[in-house]
N, C-alpha and C positions, 0 to 999 in steps of 0.2 A: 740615602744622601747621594747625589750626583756629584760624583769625581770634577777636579777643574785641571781643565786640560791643562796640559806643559806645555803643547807648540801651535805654532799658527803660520798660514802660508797668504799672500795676498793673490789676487784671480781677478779677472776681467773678460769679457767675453761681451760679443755680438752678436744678432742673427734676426733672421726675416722666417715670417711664418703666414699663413692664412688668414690666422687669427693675432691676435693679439697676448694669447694665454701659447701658442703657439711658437711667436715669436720669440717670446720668453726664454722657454723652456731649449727654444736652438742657443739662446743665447747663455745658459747654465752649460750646456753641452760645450759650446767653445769653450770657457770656461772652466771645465774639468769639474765644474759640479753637476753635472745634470744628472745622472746617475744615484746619487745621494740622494736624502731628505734632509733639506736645511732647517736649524730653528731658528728664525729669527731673533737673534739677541740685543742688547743696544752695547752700554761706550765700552765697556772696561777689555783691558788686557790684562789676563793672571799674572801675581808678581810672579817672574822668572820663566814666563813663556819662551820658548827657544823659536828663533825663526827658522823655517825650513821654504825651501824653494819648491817641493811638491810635498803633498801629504801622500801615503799609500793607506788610503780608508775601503773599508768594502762595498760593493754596493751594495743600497738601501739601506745604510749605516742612515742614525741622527747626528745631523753635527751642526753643531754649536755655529753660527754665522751672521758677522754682521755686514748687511749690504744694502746698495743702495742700488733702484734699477729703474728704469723708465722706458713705454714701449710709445709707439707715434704710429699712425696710421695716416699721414701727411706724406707724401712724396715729394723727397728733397731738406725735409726738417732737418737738421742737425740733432743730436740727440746725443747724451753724455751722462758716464755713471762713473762715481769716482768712490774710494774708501781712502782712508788715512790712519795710521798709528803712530802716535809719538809715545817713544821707549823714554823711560823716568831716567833721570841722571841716579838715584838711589835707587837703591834693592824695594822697591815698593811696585805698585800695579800702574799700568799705563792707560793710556785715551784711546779711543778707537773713535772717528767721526765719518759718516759715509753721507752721500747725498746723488743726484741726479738732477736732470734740466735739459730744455732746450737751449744748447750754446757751446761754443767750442772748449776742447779738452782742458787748454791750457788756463781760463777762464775760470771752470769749476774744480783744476787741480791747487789755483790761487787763492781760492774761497775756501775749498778743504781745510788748506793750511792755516790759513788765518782761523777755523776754525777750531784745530787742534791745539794751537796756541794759548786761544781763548777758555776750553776748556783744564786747558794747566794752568793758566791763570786763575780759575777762580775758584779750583783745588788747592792753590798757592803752593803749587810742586815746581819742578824745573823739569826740561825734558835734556838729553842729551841728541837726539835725532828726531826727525818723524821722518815715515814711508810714505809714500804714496804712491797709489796704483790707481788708472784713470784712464777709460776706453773712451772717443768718438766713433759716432757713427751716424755717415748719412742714407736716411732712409728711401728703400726702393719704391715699396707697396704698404707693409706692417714689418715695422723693425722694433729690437729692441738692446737695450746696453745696460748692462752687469757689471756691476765690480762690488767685490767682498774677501771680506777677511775670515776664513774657516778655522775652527781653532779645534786641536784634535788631542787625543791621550798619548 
């Protein structure tokens, strides 16, 4: 049985690469994941996850992560990755909702939320806050934008 993590940190990162697998992978690096192996998870936050502002994971650890990313090889594209968590007003699990798009930060940080909202709704929970964490980036040559929620033991 796999352990469920107690804490989670949110991350965002950008970066330009060759390639497009490339650009990525600068953009995990800003981001303070690159180093890691991510698994892609989807919504949930463990009841009574603690937030921490850095995680200290080893490298080539698995970790749990849910994120949203997008790369563009359009020069001048706008380009945008956003994650959200809204924490429950009760001792219960919370929402995680992540997305990406061509458009500006504040745009896709607005949609998150309405997002996370919509997911407490039709849980029919209440939330007490949501987070949000949401990188723009305009691209050079091959860019790309990260943001994710890493959740750790």
């Amino acid at each position: 049985m796999i352990p469920t993590p107690k804490k989670y940190t949110l991350v965002a990162g950008f970066g330009e690469g060759k390639t497009t697998l490339n650009a990525f992978d600068a953009a995990l690096l800003a981001s303070g994941l690159g180093n890691l192996n991510l698994l892609k998870v989807s919504s949930i936050l463990p009841p009574g996850a603690i937030y921490r502002e850095k995680l200290e994971i080893p490298f080539g650890t698995l970790v749990p992560t849910a994120y949203g990313s997008i790369c563009s090889t359009k020069p001048g594209t706008i380009i945008s990755a956003a994650v959200a968590v809204g924490i429950p007003s009760e001792d219960t699990f919370g929402v995680i909702m992540e997305t990406s798009d061509c458009c500006p930060k504040s745009e896709l940080e607005e949609r998150i939320t309405s997002m996370v909202i919509e997911a407490f709704e039709i849980r029919k929970l209440e939330f007490q806050q949501i987070k949000v964490y949401a990188i723009e980036y305009r691209v050079i040559s091959c860019g790309a934008a990260f943001a994710g929620l890493a959740l750790w033991y």
